[in-house]
N, CA, C and O atoms as a GROMACS GRO file, in nm:
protein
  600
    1UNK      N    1   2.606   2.356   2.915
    1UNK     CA    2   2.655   2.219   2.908
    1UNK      C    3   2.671   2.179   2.763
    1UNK      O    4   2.590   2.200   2.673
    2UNK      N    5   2.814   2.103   2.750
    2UNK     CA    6   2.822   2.089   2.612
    2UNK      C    7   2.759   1.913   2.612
    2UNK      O    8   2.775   1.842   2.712
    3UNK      N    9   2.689   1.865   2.487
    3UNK     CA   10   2.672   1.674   2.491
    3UNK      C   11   2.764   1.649   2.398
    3UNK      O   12   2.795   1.739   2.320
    4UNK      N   13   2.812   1.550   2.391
    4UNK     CA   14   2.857   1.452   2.283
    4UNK      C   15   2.792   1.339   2.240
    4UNK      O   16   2.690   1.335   2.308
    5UNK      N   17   2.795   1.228   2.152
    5UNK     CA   18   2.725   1.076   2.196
    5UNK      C   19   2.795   1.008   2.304
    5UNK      O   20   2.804   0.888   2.281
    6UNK      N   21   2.846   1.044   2.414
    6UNK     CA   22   2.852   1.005   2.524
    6UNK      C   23   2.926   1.062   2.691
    6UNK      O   24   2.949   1.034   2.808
    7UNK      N   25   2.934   1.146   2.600
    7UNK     CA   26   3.001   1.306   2.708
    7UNK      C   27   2.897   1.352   2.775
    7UNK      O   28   2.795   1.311   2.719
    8UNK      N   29   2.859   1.451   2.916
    8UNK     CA   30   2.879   1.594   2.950
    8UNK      C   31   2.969   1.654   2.980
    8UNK      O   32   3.049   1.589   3.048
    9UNK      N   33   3.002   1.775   2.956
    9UNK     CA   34   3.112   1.807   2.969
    9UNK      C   35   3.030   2.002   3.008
    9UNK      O   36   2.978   2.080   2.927
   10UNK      N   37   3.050   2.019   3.153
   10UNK     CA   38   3.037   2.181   3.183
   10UNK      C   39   3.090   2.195   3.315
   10UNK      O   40   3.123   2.116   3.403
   11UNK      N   41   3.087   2.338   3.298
   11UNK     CA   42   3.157   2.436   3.388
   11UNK      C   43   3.080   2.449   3.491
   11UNK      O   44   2.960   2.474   3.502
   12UNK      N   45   3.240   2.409   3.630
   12UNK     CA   46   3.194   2.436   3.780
   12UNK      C   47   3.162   2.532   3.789
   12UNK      O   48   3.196   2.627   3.718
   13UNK      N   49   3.086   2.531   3.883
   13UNK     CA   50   2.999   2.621   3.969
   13UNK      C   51   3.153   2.709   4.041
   13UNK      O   52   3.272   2.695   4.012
   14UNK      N   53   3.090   2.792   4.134
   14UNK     CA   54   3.221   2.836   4.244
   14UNK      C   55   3.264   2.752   4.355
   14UNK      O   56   3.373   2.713   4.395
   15UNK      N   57   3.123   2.733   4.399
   15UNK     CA   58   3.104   2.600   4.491
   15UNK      C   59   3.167   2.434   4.431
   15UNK      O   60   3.224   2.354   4.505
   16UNK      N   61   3.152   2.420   4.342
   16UNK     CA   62   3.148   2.313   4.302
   16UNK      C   63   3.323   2.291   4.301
   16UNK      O   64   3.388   2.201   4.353
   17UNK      N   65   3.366   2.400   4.226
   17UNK     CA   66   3.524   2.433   4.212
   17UNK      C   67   3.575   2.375   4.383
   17UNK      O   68   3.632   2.270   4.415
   18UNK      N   69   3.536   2.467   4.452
   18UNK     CA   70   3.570   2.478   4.586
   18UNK      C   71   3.576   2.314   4.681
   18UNK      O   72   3.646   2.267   4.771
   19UNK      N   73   3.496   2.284   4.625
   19UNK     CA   74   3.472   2.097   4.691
   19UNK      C   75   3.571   2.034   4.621
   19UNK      O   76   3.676   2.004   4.678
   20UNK      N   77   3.547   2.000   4.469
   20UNK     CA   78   3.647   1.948   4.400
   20UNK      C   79   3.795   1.970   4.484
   20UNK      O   80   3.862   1.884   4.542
   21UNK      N   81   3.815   2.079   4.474
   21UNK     CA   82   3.984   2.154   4.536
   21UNK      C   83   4.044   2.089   4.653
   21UNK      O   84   4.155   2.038   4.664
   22UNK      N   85   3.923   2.104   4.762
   22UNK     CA   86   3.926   2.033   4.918
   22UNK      C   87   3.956   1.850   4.895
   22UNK      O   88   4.026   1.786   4.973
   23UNK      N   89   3.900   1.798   4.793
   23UNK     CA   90   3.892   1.630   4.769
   23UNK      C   91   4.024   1.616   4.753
   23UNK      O   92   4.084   1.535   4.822
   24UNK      N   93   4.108   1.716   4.631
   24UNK     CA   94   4.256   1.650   4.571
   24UNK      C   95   4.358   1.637   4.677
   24UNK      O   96   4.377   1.730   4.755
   25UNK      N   97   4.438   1.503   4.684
   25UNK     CA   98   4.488   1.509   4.715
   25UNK      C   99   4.658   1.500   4.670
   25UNK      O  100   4.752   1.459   4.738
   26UNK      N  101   4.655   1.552   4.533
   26UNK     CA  102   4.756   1.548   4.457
   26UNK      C  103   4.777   1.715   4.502
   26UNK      O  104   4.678   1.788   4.499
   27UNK      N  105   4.922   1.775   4.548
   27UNK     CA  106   4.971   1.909   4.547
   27UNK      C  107   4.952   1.971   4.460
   27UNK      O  108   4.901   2.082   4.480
   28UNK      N  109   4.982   1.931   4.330
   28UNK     CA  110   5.045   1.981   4.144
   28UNK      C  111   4.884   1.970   4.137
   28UNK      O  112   4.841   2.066   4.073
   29UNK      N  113   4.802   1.903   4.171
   29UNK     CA  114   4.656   1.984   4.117
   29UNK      C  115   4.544   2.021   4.220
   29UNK      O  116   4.424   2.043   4.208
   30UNK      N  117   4.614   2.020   4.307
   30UNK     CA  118   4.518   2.115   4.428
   30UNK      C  119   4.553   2.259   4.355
   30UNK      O  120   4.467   2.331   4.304
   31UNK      N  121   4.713   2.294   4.360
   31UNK     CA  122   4.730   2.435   4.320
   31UNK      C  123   4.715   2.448   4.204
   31UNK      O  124   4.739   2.564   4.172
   32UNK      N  125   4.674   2.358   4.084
   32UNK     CA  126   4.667   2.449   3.910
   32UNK      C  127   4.510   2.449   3.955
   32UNK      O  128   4.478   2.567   3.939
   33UNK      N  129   4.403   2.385   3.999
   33UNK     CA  130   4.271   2.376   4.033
   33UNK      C  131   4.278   2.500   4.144
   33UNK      O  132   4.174   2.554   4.106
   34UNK      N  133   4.305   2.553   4.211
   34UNK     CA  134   4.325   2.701   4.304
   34UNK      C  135   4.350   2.777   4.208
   34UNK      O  136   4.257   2.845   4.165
   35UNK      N  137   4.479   2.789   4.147
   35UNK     CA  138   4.453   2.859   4.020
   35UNK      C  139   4.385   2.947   3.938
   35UNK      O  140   4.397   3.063   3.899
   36UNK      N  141   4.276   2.815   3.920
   36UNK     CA  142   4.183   2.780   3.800
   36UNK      C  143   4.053   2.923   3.911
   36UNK      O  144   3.983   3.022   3.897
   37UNK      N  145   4.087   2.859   3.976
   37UNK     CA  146   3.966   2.928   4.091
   37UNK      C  147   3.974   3.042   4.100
   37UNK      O  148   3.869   3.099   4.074
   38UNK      N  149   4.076   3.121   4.134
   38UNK     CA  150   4.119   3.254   4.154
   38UNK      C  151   4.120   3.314   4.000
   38UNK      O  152   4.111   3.436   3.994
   39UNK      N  153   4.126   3.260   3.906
   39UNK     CA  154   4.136   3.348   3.796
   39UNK      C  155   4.007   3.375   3.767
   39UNK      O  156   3.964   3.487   3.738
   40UNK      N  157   3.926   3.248   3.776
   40UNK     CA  158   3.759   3.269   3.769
   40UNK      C  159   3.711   3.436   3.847
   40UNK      O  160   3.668   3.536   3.790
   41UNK      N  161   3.737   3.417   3.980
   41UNK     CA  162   3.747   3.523   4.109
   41UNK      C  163   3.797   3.636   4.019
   41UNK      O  164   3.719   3.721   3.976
   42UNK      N  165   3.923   3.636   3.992
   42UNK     CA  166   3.996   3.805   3.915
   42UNK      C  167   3.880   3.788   3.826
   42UNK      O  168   3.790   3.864   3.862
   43UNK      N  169   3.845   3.712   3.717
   43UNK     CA  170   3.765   3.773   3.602
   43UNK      C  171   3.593   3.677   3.564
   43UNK      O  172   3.569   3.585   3.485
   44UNK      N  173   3.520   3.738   3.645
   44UNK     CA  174   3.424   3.654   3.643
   44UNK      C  175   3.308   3.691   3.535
   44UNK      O  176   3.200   3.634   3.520
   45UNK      N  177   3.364   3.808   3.461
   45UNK     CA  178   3.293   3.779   3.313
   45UNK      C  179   3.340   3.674   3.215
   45UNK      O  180   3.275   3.632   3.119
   46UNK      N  181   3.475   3.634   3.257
   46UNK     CA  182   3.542   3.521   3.140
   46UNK      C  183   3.521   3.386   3.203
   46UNK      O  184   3.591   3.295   3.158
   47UNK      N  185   3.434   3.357   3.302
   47UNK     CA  186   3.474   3.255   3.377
   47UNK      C  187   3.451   3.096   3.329
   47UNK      O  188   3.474   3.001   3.405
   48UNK      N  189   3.410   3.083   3.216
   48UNK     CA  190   3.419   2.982   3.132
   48UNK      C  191   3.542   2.969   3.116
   48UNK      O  192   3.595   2.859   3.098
   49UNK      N  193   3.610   3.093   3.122
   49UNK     CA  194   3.770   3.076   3.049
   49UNK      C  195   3.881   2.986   3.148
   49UNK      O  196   3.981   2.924   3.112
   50UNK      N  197   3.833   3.002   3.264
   50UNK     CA  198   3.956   2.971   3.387
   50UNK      C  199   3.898   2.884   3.458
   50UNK      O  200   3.967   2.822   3.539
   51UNK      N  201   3.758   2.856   3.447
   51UNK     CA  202   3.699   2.700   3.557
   51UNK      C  203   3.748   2.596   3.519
   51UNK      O  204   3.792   2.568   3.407
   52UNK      N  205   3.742   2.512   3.644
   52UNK     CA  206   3.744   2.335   3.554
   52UNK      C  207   3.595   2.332   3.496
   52UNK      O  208   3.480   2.364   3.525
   53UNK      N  209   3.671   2.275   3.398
   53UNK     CA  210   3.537   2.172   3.302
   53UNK      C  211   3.533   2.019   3.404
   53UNK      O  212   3.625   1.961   3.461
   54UNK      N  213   3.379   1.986   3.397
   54UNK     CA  214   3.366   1.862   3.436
   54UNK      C  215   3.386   1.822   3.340
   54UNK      O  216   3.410   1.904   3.252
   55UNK      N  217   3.388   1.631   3.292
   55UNK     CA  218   3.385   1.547   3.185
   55UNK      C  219   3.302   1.434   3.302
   55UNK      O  220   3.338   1.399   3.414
   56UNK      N  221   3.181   1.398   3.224
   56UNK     CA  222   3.137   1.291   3.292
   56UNK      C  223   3.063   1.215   3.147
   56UNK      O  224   3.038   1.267   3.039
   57UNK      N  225   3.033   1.026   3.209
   57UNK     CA  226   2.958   1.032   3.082
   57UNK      C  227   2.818   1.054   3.105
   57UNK      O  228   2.785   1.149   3.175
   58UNK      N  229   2.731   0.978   3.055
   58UNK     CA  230   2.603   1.032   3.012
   58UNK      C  231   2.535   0.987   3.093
   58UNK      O  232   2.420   1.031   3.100
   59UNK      N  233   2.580   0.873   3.196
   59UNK     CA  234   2.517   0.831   3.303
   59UNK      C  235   2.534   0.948   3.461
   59UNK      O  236   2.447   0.940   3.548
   60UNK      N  237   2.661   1.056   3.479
   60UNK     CA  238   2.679   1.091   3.569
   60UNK      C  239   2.878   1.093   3.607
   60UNK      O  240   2.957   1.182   3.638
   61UNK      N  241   2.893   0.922   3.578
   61UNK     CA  242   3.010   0.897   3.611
   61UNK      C  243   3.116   1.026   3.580
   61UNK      O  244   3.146   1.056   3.465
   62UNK      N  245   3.166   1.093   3.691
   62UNK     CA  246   3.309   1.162   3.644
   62UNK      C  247   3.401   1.084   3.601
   62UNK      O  248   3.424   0.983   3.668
   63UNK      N  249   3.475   1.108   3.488
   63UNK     CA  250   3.587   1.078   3.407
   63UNK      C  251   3.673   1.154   3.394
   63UNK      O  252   3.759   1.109   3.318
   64UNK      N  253   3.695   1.249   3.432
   64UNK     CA  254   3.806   1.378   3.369
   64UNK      C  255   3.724   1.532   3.396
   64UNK      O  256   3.603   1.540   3.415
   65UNK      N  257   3.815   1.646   3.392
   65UNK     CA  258   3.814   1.761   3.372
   65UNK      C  259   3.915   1.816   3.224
   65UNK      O  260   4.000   1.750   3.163
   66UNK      N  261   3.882   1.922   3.203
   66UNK     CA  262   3.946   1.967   3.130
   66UNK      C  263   3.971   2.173   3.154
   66UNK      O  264   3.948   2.193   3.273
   67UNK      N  265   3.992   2.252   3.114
   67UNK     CA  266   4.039   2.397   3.105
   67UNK      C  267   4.077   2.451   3.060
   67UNK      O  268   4.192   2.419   3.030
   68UNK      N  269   4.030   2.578   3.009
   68UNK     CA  270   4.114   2.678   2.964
   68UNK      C  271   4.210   2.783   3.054
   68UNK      O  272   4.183   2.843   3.158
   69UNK      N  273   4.298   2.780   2.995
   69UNK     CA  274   4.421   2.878   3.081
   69UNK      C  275   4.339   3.046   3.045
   69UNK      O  276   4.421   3.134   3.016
   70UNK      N  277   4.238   3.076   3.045
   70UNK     CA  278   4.224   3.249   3.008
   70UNK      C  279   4.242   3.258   2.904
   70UNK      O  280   4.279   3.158   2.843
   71UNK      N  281   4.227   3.363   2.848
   71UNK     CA  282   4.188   3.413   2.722
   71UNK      C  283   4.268   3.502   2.706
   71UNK      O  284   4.262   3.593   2.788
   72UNK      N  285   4.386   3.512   2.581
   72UNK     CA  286   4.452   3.639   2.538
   72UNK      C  287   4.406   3.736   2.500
   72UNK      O  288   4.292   3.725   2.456
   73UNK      N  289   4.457   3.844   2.500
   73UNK     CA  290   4.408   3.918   2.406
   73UNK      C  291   4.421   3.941   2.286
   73UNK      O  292   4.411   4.056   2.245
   74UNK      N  293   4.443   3.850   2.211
   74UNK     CA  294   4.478   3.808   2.044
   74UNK      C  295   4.376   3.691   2.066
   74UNK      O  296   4.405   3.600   1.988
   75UNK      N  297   4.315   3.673   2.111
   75UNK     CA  298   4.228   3.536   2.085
   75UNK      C  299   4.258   3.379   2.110
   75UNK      O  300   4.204   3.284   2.054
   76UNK      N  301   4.367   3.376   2.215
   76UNK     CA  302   4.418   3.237   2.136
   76UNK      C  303   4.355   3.183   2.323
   76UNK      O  304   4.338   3.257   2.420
   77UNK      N  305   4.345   3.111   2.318
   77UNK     CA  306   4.278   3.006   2.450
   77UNK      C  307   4.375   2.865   2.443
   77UNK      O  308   4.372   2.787   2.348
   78UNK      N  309   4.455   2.850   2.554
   78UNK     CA  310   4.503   2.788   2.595
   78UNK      C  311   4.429   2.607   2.691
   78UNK      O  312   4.375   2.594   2.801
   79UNK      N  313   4.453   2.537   2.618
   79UNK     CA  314   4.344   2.403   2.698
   79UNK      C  315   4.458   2.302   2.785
   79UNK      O  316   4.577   2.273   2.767
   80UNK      N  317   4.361   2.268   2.880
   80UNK     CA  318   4.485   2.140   2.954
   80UNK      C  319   4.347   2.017   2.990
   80UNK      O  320   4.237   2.057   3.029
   81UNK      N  321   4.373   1.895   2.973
   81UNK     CA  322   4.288   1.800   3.000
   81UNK      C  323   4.324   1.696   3.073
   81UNK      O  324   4.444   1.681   3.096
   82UNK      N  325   4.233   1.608   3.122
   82UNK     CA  326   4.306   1.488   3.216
   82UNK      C  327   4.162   1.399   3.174
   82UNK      O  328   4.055   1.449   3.141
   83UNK      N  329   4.188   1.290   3.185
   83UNK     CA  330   4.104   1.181   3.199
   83UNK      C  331   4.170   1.040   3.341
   83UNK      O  332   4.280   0.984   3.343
   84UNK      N  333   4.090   1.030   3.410
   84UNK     CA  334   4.067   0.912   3.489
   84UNK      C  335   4.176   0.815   3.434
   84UNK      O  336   4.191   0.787   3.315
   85UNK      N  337   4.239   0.773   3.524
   85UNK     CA  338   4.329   0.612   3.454
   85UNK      C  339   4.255   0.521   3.379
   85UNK      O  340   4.277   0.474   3.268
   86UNK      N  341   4.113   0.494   3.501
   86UNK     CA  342   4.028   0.394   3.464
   86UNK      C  343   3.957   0.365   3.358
   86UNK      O  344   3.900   0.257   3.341
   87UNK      N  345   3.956   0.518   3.231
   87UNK     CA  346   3.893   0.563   3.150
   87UNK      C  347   3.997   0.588   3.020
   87UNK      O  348   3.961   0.645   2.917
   88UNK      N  349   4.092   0.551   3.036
   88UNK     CA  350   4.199   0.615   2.919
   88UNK      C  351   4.128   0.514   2.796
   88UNK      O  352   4.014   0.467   2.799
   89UNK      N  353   4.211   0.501   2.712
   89UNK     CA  354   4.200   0.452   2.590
   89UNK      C  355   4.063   0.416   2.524
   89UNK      O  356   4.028   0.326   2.448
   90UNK      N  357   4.006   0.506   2.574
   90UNK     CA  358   3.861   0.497   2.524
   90UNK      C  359   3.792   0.617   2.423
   90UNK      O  360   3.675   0.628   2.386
   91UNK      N  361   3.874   0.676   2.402
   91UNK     CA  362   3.890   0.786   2.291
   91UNK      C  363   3.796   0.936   2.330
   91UNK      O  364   3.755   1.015   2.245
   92UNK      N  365   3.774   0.952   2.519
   92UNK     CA  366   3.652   1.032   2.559
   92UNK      C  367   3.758   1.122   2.568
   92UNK      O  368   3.699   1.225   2.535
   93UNK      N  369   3.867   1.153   2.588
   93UNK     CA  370   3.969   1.280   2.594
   93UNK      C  371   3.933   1.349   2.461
   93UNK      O  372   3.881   1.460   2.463
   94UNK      N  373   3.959   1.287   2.350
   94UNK     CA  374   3.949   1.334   2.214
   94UNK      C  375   3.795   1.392   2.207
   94UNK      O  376   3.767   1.512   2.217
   95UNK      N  377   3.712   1.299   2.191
   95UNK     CA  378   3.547   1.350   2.170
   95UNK      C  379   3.556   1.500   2.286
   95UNK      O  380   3.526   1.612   2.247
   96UNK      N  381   3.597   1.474   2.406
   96UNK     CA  382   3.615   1.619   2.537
   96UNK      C  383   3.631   1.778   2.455
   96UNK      O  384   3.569   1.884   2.462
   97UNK      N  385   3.736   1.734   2.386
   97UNK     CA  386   3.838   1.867   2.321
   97UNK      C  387   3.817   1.861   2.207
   97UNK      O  388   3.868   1.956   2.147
   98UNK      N  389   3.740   1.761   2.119
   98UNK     CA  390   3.692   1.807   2.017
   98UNK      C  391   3.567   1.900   2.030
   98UNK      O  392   3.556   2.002   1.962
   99UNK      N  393   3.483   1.864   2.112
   99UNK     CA  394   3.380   1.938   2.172
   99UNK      C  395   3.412   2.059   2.250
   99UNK      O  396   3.328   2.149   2.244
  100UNK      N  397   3.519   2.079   2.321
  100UNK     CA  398   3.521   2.210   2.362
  100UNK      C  399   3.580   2.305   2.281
  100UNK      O  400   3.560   2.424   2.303
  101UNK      N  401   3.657   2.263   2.181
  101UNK     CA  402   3.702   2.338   2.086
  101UNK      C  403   3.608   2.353   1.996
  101UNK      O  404   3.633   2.463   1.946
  102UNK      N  405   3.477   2.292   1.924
  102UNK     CA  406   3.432   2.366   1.884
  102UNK      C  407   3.291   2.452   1.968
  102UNK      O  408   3.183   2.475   1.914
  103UNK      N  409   3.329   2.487   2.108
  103UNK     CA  410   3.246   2.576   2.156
  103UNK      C  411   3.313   2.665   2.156
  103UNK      O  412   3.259   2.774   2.135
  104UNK      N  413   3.470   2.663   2.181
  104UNK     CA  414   3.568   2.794   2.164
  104UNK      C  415   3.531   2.858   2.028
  104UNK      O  416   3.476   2.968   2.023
  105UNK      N  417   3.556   2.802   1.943
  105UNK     CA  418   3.491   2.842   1.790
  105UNK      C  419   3.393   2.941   1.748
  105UNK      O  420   3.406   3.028   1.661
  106UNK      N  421   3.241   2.899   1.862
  106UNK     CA  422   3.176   2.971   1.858
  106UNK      C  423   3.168   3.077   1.884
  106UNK      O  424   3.083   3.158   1.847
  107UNK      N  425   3.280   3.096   1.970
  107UNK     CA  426   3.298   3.293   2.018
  107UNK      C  427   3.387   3.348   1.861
  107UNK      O  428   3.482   3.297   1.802
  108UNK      N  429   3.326   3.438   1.839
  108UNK     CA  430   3.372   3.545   1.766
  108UNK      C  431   3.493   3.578   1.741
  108UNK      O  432   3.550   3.592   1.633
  109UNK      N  433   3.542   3.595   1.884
  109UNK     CA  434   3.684   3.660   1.933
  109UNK      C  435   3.799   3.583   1.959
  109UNK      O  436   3.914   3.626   1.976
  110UNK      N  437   3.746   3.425   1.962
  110UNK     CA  438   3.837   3.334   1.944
  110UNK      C  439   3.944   3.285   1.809
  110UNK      O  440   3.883   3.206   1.737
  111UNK      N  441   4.073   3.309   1.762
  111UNK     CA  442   4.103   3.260   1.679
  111UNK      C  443   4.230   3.132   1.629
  111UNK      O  444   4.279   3.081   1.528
  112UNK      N  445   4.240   3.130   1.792
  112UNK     CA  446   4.287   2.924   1.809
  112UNK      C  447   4.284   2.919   1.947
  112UNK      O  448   4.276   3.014   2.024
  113UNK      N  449   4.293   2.763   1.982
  113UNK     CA  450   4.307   2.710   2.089
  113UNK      C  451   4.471   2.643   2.101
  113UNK      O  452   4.522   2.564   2.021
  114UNK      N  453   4.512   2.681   2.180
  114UNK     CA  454   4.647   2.573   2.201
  114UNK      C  455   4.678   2.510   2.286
  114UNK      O  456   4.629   2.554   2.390
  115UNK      N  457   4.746   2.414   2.302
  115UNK     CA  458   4.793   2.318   2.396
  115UNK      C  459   4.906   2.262   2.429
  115UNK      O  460   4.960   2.244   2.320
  116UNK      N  461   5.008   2.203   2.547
  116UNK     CA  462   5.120   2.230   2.564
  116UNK      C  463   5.127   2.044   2.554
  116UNK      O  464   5.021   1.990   2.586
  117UNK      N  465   5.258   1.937   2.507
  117UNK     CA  466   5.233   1.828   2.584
  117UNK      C  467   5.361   1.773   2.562
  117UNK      O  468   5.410   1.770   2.449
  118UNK      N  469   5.415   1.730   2.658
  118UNK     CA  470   5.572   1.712   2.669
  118UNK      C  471   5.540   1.558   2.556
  118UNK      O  472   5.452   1.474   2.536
  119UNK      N  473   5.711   1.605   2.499
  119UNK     CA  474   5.717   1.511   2.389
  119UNK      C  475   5.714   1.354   2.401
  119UNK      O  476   5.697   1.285   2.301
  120UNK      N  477   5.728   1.307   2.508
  120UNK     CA  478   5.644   1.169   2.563
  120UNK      C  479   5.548   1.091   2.611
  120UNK      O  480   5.522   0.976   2.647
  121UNK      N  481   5.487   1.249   2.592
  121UNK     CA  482   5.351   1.187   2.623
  121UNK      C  483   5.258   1.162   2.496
  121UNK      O  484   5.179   1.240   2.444
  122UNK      N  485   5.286   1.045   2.466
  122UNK     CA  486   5.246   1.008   2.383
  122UNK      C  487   5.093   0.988   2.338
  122UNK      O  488   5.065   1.016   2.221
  123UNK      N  489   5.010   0.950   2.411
  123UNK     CA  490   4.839   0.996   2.461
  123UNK      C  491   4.769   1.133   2.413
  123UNK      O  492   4.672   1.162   2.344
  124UNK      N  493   4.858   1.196   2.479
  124UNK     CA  494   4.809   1.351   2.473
  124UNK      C  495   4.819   1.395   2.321
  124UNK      O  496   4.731   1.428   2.242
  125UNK      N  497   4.951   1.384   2.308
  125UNK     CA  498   4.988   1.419   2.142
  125UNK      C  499   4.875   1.319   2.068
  125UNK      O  500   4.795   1.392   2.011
  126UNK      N  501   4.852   1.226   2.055
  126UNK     CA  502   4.707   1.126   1.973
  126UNK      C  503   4.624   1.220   1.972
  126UNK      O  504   4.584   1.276   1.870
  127UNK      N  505   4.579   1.258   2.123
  127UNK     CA  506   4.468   1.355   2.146
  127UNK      C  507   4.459   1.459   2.038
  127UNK      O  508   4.372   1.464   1.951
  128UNK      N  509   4.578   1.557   2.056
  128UNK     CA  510   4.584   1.658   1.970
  128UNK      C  511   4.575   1.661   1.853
  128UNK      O  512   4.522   1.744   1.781
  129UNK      N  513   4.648   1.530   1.821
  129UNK     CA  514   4.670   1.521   1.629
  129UNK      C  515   4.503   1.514   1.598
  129UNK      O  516   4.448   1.605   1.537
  130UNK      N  517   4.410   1.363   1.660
  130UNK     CA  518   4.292   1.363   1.622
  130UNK      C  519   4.199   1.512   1.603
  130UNK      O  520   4.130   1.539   1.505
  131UNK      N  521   4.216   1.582   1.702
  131UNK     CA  522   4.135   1.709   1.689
  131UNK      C  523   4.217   1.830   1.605
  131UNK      O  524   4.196   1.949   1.632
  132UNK      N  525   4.316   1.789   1.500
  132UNK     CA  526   4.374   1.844   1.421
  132UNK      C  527   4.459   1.986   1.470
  132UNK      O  528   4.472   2.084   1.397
  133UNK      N  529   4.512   1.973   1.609
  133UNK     CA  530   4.595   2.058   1.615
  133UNK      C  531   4.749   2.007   1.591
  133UNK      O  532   4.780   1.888   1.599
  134UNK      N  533   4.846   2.116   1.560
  134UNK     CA  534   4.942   2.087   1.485
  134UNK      C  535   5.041   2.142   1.582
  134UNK      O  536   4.989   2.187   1.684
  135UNK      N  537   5.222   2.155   1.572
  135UNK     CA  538   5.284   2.178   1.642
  135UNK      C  539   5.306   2.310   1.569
  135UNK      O  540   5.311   2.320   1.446
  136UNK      N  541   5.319   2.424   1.664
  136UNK     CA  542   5.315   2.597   1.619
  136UNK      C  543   5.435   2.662   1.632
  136UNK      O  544   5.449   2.784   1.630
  137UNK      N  545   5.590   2.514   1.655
  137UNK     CA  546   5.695   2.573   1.687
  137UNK      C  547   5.787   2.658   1.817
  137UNK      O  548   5.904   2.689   1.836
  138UNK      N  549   5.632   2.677   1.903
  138UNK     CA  550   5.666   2.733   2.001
  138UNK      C  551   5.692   2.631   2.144
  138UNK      O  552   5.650   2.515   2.151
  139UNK      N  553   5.760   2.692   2.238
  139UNK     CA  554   5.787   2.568   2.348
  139UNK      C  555   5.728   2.630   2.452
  139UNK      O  556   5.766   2.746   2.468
  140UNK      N  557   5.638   2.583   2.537
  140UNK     CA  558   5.614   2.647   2.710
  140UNK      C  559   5.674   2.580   2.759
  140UNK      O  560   5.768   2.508   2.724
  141UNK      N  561   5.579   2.612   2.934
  141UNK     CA  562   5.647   2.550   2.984
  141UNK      C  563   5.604   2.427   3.031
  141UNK      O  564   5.639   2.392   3.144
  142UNK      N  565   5.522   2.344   2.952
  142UNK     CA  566   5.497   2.170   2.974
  142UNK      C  567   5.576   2.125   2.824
  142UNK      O  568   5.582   2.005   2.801
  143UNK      N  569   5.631   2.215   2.730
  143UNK     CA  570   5.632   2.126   2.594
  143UNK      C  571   5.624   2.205   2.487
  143UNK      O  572   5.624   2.328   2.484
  144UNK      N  573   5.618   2.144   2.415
  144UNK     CA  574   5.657   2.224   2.278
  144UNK      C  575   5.466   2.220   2.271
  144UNK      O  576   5.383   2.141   2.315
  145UNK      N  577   5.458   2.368   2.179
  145UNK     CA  578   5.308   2.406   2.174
  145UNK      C  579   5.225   2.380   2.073
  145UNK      O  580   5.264   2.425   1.965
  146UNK      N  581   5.108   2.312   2.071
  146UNK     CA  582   5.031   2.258   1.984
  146UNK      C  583   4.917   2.343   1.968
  146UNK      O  584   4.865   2.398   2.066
  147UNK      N  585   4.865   2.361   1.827
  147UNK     CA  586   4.712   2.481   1.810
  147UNK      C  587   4.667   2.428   1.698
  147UNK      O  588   4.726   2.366   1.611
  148UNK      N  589   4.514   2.470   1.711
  148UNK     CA  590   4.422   2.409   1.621
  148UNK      C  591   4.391   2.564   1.603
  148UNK      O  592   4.393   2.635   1.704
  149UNK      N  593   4.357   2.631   1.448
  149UNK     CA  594   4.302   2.796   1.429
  149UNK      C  595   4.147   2.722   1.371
  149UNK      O  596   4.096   2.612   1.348
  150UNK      N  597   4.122   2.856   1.367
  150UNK     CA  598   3.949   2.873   1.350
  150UNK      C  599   3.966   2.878   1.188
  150UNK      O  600   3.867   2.889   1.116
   0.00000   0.00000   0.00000
């Protein structure tokens, strides 16, 4: 479990994954959360790499998840985050991914994190700039690609 001054922020269980999954009733994240699940399943030595992250604050309350897309084999870790409507503009997305990026950090073998965020989303990009990732020129497929290096 990672803390912040007002975060927890750790990784589902299998079970835990599995409940979460059954609750959504959004399509677009029942299946990236199935996903998330099955990659855990293919590689369950990396499985930090492919779970949802909880985000709750310090009382319990869920606020958000967050994730890594797997791990390259060049090092680079891919992140996607969400926060609660009810919870936006409260700057806990940023403190989230500033904090999980520097637990990515701590691996050895890590040597950036990146992130995708279509050019209107204006939120997300704040997010990114604050935790000093930059645009890397490259485009996926949510957006042109943003990375913070070690």
């Amino acid at each position: 479990m990672i803390e912040t001054n007002r975060l927890k922020i750790y990784v589902a269980s299998h079970e835990a994954m599995e409940t979460f999954i059954e609750a959504q009733t959004v399509y677009v994240l029942k299946a990236a959360y199935t996903e998330m699940l099955n990659g855990c399943l293919d590689h369950p030595d990396q499985w930090d790499w492919y779970a949802i992250w909880m985000i709750e604050l310090k009382d319990g309350t869920h606020i958000g998840e967050l994730c890594f897309k797997g791990l390259s084999a060049d090092g680079i870790a891919e992140i996607g985050y969400g926060i609660s409507e009810e919870y936006r503009n409260n700057g806990y997305a940023a403190e989230a991914v500033r904090a999980v990026v520097e637990w990515a950090f701590s691996n050895p073998d890590i040597t950036a994190v990146e992130a995708e965020s279509v050019p209107d989303n204006i939120a997300s990009i704040k997010v990114l700039e604050k935790c000093g990732f930059v645009l890397n020129g490259e485009i996926g497929e949510e957006g042109p690609r943003w990375a913070v290096y070690k």
